[in-house]
ROMI-524765 format. One record per atom (N, C-alpha, C, O): residue in three letters; x, y, z. Coordinates in steps of 0.02 Angstrom, whole numbers, plus 32768, in hexadecimal, padded with zeros to 4 digits. Example, Ala and Ser with C-alpha at 12.3 -4.5 7.8 and 13.67 -1.06 7.14 Angstrom:
2
ALA82947EE48186 ALA82677F1F8186 ALA82947F5B8186 ALA82C87F5A81A7 SER82827F908162 SER82AC7FCB8165 SER82858002818A SER829E80398192 
//
This chain:
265
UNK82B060669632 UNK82AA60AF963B UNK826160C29642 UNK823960BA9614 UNK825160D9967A UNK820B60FF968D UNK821261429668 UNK82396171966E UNK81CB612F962F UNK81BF6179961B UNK81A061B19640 UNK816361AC9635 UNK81A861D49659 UNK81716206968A UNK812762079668 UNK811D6204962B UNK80F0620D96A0 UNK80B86217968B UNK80AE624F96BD UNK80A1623B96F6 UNK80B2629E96B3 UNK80A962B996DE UNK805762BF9703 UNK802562AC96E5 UNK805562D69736 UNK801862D0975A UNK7FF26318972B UNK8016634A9732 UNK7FCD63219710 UNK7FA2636296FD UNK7FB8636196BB UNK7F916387969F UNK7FE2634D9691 UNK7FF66367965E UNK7FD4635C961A UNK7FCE638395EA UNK7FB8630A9624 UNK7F87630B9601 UNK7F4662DA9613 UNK7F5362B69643 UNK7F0862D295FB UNK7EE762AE9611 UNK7EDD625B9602 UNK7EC162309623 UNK7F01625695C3 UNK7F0D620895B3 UNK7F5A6218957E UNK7F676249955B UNK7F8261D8958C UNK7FB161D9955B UNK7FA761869563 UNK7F97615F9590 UNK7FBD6183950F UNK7FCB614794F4 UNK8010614494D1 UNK8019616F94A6 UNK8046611594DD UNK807E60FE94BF UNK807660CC94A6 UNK805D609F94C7 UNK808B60C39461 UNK809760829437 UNK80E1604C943F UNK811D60549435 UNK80B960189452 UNK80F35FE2946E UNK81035FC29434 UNK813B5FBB941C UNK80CB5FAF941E UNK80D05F8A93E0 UNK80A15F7C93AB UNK80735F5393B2 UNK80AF5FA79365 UNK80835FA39326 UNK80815F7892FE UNK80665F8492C9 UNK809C5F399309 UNK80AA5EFF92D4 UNK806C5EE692D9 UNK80485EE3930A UNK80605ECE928E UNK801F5EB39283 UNK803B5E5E9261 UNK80665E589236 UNK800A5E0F928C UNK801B5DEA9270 UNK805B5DB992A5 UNK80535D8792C8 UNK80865DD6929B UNK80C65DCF92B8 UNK81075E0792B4 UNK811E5E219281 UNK811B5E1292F6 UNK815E5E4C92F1 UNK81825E5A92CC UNK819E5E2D92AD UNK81925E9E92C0 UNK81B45EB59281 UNK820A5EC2929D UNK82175EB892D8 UNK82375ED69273 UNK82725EDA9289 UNK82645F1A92C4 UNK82385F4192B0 UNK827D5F2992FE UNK82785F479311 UNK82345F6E933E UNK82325FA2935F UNK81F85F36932D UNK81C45F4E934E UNK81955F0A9355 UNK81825EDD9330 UNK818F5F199388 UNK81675EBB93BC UNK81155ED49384 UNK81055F049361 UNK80F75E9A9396 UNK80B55E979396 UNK80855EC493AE UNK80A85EF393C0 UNK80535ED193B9 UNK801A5F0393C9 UNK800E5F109410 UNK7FE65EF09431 UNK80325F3D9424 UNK80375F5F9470 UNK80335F82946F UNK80495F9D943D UNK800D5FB994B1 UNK7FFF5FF694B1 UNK7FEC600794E8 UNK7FB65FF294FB UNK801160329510 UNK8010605A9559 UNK7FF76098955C UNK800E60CF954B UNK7FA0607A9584 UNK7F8860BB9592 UNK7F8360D295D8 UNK7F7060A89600 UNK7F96612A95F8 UNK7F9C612B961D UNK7F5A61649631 UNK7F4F6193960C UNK7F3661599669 UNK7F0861969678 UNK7EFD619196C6 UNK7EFD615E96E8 UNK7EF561C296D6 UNK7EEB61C89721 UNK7F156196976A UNK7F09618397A3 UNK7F5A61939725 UNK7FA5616A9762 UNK7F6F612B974E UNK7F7560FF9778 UNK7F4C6120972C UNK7F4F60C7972C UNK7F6B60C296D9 UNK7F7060EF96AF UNK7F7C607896D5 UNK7FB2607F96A0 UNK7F84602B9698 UNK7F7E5FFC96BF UNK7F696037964D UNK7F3B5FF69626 UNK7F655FEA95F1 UNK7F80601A95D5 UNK7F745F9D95D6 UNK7F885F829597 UNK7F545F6C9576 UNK7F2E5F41958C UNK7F4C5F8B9539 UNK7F275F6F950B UNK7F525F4494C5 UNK7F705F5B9494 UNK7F485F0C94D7 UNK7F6B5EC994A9 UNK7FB05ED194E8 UNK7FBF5EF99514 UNK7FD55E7394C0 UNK800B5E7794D1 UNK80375E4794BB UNK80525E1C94DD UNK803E5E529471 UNK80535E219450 UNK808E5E129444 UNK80AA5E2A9475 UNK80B85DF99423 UNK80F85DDF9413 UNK811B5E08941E UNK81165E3F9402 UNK81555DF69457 UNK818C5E2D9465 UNK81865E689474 UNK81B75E8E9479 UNK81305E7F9484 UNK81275EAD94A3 UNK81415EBA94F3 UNK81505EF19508 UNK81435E7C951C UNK81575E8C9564 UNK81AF5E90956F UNK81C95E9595A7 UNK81CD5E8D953D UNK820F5E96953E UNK82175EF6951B UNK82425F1F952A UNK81F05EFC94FD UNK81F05F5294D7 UNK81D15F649520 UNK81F65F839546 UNK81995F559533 UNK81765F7C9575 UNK81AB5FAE95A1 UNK81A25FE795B8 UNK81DB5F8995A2 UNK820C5F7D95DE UNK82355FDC95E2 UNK82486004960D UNK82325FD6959C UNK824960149588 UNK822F60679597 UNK824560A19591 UNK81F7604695AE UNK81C3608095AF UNK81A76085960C UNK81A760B9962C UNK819760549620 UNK818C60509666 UNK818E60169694 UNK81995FE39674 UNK8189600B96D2 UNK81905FE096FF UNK81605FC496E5 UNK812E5FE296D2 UNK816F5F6B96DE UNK813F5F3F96B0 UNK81165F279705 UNK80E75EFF9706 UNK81305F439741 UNK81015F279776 UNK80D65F76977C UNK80A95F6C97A4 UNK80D35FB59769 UNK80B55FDE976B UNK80645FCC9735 UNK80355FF39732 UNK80655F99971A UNK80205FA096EE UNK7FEB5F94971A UNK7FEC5F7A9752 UNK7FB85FAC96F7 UNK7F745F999746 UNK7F455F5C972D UNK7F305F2F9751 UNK7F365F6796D6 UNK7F1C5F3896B7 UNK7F2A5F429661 UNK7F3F5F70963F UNK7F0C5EEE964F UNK7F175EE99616 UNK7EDC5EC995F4 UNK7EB75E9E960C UNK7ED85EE695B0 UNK7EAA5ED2958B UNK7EB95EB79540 UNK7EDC5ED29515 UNK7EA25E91953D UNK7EB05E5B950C UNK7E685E5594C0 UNK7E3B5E2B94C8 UNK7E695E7B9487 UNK7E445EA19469 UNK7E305E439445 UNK7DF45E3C943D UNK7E5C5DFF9430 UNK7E465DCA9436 UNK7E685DB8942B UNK7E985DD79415 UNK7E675D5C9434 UNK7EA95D3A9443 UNK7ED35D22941B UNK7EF95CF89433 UNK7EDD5D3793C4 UNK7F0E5D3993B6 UNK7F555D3F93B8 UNK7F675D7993AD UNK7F8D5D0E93C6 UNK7FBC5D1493D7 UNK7FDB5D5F93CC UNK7FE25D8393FE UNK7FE65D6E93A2 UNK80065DB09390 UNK7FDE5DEC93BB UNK7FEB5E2793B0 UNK7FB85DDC93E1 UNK7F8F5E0F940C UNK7F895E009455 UNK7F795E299480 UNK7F985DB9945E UNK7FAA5DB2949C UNK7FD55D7694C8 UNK7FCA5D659502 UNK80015D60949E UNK80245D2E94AA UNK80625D4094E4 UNK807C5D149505 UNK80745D8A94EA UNK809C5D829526 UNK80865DA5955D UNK80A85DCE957B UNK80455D94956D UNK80285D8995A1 UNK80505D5195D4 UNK80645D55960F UNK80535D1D95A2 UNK80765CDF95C2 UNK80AD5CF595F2 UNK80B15CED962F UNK80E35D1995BE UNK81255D3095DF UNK81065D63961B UNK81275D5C964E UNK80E05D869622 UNK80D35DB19658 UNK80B65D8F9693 UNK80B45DA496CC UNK809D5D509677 UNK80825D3596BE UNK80B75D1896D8 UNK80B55D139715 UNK80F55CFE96B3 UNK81355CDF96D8 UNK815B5D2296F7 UNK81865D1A9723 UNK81505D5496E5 UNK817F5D98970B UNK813D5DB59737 UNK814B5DEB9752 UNK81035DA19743 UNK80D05DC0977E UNK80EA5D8C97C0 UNK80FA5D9B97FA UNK80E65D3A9796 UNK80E05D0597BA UNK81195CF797EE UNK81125CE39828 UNK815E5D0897C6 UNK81955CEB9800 UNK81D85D2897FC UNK82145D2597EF UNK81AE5D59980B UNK81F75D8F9815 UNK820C5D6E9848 UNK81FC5D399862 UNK82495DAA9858 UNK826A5D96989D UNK823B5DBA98C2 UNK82215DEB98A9 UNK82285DA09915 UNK81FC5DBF9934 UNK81B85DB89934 UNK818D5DD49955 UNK81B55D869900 UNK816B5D4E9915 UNK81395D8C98D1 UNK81445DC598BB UNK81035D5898C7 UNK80D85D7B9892 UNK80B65DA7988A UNK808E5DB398B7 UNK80B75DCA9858 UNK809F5E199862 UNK804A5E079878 UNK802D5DD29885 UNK80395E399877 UNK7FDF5E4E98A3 UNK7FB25E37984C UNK7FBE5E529816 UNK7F875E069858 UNK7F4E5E0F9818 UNK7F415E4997F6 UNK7F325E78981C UNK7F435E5697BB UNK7F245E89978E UNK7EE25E68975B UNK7ED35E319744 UNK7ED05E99975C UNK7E995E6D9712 UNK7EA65E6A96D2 UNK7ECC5E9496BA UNK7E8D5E3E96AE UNK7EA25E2F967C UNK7E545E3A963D UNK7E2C5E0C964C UNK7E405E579616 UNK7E115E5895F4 UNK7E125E2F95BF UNK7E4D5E2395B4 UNK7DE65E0A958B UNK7DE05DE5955B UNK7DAB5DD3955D UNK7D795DDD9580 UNK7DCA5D989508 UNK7D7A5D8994FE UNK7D785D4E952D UNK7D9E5D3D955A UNK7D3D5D329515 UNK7D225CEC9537 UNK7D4B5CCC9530 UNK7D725CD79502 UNK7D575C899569 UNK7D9D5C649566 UNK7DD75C819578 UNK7E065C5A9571 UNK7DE15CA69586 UNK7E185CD99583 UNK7E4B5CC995AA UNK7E835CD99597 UNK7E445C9F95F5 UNK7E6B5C739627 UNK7E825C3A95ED UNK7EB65C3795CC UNK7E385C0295F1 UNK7E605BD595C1 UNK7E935BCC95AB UNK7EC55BAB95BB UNK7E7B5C019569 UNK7EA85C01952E UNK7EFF5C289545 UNK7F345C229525 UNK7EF65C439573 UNK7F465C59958C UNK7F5E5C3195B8 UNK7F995C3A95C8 UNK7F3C5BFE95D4 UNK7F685BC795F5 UNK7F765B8195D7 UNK7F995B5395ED UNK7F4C5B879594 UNK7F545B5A9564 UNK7F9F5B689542 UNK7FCF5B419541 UNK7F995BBC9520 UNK7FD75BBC950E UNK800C5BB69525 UNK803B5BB094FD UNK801C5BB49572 UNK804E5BB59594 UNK80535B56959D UNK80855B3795AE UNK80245B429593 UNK80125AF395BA UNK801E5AFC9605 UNK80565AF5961D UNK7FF35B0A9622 UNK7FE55B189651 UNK7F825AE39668 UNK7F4D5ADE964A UNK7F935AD39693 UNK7F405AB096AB UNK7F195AEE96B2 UNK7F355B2396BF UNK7ED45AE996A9 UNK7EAD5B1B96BC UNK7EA65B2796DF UNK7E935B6296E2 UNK7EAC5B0B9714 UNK7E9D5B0D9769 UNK7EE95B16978A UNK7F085AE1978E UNK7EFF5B3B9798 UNK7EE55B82979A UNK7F055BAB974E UNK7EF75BE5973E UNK7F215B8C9736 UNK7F315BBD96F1 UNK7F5F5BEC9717 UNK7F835BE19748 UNK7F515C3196EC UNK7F735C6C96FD UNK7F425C87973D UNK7F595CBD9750 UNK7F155C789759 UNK7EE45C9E976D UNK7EFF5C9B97C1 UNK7ED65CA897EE UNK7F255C9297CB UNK7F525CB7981C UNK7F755CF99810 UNK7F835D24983A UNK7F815CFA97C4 UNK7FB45D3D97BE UNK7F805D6B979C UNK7F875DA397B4 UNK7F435D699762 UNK7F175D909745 UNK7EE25D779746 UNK7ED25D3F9731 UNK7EB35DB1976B UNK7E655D9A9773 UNK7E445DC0971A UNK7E3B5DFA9707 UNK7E3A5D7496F4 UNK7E195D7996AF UNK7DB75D8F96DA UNK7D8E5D7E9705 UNK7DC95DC79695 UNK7D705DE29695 UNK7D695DE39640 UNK7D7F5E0E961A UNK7D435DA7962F UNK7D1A5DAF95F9 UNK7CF25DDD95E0 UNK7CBB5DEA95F8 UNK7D0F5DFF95A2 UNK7CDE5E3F957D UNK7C995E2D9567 UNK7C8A5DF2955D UNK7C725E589561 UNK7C305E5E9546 UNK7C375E929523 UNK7C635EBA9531 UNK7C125E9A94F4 UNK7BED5EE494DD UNK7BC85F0A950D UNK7B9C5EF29530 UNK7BDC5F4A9510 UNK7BCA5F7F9540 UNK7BFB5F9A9561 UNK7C365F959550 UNK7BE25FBD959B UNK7C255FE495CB UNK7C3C5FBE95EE UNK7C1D5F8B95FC UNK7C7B5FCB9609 UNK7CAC5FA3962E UNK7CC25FDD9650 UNK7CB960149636 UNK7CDC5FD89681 UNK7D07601296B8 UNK7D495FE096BD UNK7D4C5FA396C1 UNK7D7F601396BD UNK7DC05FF896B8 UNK7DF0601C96DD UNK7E1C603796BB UNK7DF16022971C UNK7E16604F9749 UNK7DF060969749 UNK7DBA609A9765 UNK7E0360BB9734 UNK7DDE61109721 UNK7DBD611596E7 UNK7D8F613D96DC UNK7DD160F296C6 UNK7DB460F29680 UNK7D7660D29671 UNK7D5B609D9680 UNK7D6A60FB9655 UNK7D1560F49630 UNK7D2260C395F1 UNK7D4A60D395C4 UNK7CFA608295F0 UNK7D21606395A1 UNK7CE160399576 UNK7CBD60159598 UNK7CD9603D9546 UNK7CA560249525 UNK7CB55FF894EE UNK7CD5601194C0 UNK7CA35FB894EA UNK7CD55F6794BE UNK7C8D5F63948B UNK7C565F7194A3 UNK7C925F559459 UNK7C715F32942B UNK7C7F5EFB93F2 UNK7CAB5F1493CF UNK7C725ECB93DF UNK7C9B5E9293C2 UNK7C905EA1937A UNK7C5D5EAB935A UNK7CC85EA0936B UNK7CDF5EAF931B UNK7CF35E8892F0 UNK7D065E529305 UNK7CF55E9792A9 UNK7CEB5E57927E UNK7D2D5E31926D UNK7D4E5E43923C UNK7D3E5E04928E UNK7D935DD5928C UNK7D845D95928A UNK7D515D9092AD UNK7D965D51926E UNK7D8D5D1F9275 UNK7D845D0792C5 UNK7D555CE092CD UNK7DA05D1492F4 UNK7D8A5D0E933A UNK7D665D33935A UNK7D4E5D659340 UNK7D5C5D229392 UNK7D245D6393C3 UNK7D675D8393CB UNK7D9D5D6A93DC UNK7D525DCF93B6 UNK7D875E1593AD UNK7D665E4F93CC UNK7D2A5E4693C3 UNK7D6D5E7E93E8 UNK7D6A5EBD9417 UNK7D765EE893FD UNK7DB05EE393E7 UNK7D525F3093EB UNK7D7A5F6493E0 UNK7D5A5F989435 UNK7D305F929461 UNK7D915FCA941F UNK7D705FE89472 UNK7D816023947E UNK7DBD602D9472 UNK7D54606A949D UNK7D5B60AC9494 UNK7D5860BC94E0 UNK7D2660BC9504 UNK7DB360D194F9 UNK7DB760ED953A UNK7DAC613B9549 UNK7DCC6167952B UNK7D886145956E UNK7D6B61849594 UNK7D83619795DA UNK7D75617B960F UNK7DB161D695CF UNK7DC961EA9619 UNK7DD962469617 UNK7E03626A95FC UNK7DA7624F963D UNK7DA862939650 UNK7DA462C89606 UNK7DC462FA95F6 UNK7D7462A695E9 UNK7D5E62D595A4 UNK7D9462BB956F UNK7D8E62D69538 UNK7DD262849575 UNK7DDC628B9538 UNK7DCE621D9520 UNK7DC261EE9546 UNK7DD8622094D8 UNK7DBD61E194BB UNK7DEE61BE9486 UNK7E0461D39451 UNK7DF5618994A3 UNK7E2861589484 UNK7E06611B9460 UNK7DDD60FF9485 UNK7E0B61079434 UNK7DE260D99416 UNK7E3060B593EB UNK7E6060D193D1 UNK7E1B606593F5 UNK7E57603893EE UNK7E175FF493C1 UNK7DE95FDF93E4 UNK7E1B5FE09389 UNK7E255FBA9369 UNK7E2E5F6D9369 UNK7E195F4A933C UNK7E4C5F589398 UNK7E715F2C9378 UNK7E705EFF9331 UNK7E745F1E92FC UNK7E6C5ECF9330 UNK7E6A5EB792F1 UNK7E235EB292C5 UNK7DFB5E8C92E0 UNK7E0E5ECC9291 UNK7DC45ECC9279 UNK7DBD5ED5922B UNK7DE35F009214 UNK7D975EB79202 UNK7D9F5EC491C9 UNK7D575F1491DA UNK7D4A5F2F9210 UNK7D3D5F20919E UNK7D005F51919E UNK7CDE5F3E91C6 UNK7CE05F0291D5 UNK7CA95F7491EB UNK7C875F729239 UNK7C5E5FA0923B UNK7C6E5FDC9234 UNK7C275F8C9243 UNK7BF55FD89251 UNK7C045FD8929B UNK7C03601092B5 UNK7C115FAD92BC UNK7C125FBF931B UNK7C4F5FEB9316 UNK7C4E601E9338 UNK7C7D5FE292F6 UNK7CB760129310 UNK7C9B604B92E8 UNK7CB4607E9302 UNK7C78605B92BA UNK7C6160A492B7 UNK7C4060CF92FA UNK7C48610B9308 UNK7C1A609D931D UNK7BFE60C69354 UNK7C5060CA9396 UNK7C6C60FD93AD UNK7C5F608693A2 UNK7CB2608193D1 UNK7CD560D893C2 UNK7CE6610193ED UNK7CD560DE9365 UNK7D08611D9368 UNK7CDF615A9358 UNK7CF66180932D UNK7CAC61669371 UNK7C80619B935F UNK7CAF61E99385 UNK7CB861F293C1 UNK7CBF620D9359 UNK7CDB6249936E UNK7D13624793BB UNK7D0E626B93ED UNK7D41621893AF UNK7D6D61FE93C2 UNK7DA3622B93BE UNK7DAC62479388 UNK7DD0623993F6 UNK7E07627193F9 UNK7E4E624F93B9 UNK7E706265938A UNK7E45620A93E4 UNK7E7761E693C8 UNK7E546199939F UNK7E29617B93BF UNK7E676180935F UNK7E61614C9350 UNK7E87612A9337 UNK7EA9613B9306 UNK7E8B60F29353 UNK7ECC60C2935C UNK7EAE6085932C UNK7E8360629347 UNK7EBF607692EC UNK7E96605F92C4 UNK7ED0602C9287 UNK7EFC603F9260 UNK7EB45FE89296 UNK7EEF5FBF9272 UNK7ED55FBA921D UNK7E9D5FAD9206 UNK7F045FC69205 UNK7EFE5FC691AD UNK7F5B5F8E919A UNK7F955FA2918F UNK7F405F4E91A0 UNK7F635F07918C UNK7F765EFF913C UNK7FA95EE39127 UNK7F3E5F219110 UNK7F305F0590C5 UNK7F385F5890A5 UNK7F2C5F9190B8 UNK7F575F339064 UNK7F4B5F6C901F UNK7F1F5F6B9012 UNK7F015F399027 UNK7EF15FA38FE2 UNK7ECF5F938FB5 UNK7EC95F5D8F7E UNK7EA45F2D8F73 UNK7EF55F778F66 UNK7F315F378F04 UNK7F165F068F30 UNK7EE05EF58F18 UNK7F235EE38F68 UNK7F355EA68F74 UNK7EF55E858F82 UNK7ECE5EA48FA7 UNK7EDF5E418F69 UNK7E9E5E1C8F61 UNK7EB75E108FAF UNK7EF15E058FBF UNK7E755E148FE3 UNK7E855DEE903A UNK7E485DCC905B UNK7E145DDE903E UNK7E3F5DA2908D UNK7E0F5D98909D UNK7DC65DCD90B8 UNK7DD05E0A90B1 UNK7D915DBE90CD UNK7D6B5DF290D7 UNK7D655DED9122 UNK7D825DBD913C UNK7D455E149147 UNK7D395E2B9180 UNK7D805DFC91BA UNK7D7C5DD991EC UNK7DAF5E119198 UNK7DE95DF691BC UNK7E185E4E91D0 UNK7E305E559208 UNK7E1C5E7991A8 UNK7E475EB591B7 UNK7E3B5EFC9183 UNK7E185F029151 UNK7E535F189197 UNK7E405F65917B UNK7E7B5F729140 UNK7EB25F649157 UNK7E7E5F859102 UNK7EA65FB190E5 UNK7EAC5FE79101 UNK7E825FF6912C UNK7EED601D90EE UNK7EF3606C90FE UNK7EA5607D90D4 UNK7E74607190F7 UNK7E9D608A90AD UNK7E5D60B890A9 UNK7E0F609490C1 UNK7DE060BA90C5 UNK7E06605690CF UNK7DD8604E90EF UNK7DF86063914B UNK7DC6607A9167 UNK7E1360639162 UNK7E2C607E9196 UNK7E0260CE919C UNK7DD460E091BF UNK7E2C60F29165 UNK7E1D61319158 UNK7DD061439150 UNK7DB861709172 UNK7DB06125912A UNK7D5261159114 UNK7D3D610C915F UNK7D0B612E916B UNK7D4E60EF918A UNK7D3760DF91DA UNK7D5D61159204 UNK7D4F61109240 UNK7D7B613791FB UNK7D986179921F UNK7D5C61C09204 UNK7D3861ED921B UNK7D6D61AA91D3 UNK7D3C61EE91B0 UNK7CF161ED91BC UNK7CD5622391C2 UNK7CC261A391C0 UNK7C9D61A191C1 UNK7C8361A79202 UNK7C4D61C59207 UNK7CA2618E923D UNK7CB261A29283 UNK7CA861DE929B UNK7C7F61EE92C7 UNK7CD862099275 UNK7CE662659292 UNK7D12624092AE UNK7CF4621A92D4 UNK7D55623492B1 UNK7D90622792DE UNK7DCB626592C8 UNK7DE2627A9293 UNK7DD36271930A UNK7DF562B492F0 UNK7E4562AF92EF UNK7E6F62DC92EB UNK7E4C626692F5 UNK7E9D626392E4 UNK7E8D620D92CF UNK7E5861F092DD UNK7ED261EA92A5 UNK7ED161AD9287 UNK7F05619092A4 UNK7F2F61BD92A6 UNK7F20615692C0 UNK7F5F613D92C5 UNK7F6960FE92AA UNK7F7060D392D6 UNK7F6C60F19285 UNK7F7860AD9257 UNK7FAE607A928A UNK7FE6608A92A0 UNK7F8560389295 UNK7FA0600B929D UNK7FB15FD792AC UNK7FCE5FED92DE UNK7FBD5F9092B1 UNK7FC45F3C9290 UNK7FD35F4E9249 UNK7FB15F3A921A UNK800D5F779244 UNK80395F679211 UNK80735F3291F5 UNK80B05F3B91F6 UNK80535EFF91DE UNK80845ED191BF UNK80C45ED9919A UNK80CF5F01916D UNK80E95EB091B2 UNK81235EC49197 UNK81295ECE9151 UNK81325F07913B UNK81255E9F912D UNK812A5E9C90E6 UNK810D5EB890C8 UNK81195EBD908C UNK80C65EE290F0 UNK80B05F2890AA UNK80E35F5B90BF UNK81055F5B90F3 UNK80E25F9F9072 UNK80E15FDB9084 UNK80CC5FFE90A4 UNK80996017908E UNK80DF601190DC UNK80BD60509109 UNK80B0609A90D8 UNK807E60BD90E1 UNK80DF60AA90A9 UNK80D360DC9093 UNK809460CD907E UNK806360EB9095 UNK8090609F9050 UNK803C60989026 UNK800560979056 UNK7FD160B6904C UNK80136069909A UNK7FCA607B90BA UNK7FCC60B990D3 UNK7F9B60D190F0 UNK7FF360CF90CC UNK7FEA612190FF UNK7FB9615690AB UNK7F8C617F90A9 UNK7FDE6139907C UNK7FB26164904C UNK7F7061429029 UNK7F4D615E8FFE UNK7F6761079040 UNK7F2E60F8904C UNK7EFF61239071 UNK7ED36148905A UNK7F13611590BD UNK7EDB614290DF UNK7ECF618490EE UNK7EA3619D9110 UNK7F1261A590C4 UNK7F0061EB90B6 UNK7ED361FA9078 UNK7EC662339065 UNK7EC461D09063 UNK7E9161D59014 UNK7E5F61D4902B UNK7E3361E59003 UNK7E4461C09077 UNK7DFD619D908E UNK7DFA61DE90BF UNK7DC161F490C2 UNK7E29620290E5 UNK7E236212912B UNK7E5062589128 UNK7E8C625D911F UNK7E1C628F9135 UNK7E3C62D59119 UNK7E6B62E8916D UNK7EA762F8916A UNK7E4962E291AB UNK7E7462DE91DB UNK7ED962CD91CC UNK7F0162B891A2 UNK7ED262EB9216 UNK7F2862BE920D UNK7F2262789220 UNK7EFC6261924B UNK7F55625291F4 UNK7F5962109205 UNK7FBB61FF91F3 UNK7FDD621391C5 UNK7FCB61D5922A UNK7FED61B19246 UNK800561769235 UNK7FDF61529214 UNK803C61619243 UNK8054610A9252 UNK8075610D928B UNK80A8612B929C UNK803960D492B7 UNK806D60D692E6 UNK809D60AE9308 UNK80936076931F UNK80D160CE9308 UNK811F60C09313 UNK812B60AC9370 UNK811760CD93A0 UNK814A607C936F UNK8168606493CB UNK8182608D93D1 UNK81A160A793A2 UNK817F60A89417 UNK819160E39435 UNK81666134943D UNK816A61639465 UNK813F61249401 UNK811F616593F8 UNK80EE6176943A UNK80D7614A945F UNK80E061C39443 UNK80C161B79465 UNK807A61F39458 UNK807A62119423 UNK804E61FE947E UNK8004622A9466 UNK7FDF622594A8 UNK7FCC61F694CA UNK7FD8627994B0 UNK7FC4629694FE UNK7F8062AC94F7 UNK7F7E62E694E1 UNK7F4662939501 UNK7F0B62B794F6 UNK7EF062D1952B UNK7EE962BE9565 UNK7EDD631A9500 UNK7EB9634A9548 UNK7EEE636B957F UNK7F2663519577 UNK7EED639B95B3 UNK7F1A63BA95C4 UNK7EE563D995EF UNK7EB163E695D0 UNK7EE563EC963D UNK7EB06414967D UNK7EAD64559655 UNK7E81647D9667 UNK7ECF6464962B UNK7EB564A59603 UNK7E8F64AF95D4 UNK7E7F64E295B7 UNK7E7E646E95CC UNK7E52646B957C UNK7E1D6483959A UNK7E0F647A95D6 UNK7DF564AB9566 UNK7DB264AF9570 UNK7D74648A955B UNK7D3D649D956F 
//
């Protein structure tokens, strides 16, 4: 089912494919998320059982590109499956799109598939390795900085037509994502860990360190999420309302958030 994105209605919308943090929860794939601005339509992550939820929401040959925040399976492992539905529909293979990540980023996805490197996936997605700094991504204005995760990790703040999306992916505490979500319309911000609970360090966010990086930001909205199955959602949500006087969120597959409108002033 194609959700409508009407033409004028708003200036960026984002739908949540999938908030599972780790590995998929009953009912909700891994870390996916469809953003749409100016009729181009970007994935940021695309992890477990996300390209089977996609399906629900829009033509999985309508995406223009995808970005891959780092290569943790749970963030981008069905990439794989999308290169077998780009690679051999009926009617021969869809047209190259790009693919964003970190370094390695071909490699390591034709590794997981076992696939040779030569050519890998790279007939069906032309991989562009991130840096720190600006990136242009169809219409969008987008700015990546590497954040603190046991791997090279990405967080990244999209800009289109005055309004600002800032996405996370996986990070324990970060002064770069303080500047990524600086007065940010929307912040899309993963909180994995309790407080109570002893966890590793610069691996993921609790709800109120979530909240402490929203507030300290100016982010004028919160959306919590790489929610693991096995915590309470209630508790991180009152976690990061202890940290973060804004409204804040969990976000749920299916949901969806329209920023900006040709009437805003």
């Amino acid at each position: 089912m194609e959700v409508p994105y009407g033409k004028g209605k708003c200036d960026v919308r984002l739908t949540i494919i999938g908030s599972s943090g780790s590995f998929p929860g009953p009912g909700n794939p891994a870390s996916c998320y469809l953003v749409e601005a100016g009729g181009f339509r970007l994935l940021l992550d695309l992890g477990n059982g996300a390209l089977g939820a996609l399906q629900h929401y829009t033509d999985i040959y309508r995406i223009d590109a995808v970005y891959l925040s780092h290569l943790h399976t749970d963030h981008c492992v069905d990439l794989c499956s999308y290169w077998v539905a780009r690679t051999y529909p009926p009617g021969g293979r869809k047209p190259r799109i790009p693919v964003y990540g970190p370094s390695g980023v071909a490699d390591r996805m034709a590794e997981i598939y076992g696939l040779d490197p030569d050519p890998g996936m790279t007939e069906t997605f032309e991989f562009r390795e991130l840096a720190p700094g600006p990136v242009r991504i169809g219409p969008i204005s987008a700015r990546v900085d590497q954040v603190n995760h046991p791997v090279e990790a990405f967080g990244i703040r999209l800009e289109h037509a005055g309004s600002t999306l800032t996405y996370t992916g996986d990070t324990g505490c970060s002064e770069e994502l303080l500047h990524l979500a600086r007065d940010t319309d929307l912040f899309l911000c993963e909180a994995s860990f309790h407080d109570h609970r002893q966890h590793p360090k610069d691996m993921h966010l609790t709800g109120s360190e979530a909240g402490e990086h929203a507030r300290r930001a100016g982010a004028r909205r919160l959306l919590l999420t790489h929610l693991v199955p096995w915590n309470d959602d209630a508790c991180t949500l009152t976690e990061a309302r202890s940290a973060f006087a804004g409204p804040v969120e969990l976000a749920r597959p299916g949901a969806v958030y329209e920023l900006g409108s040709p009437g805003d002033g």
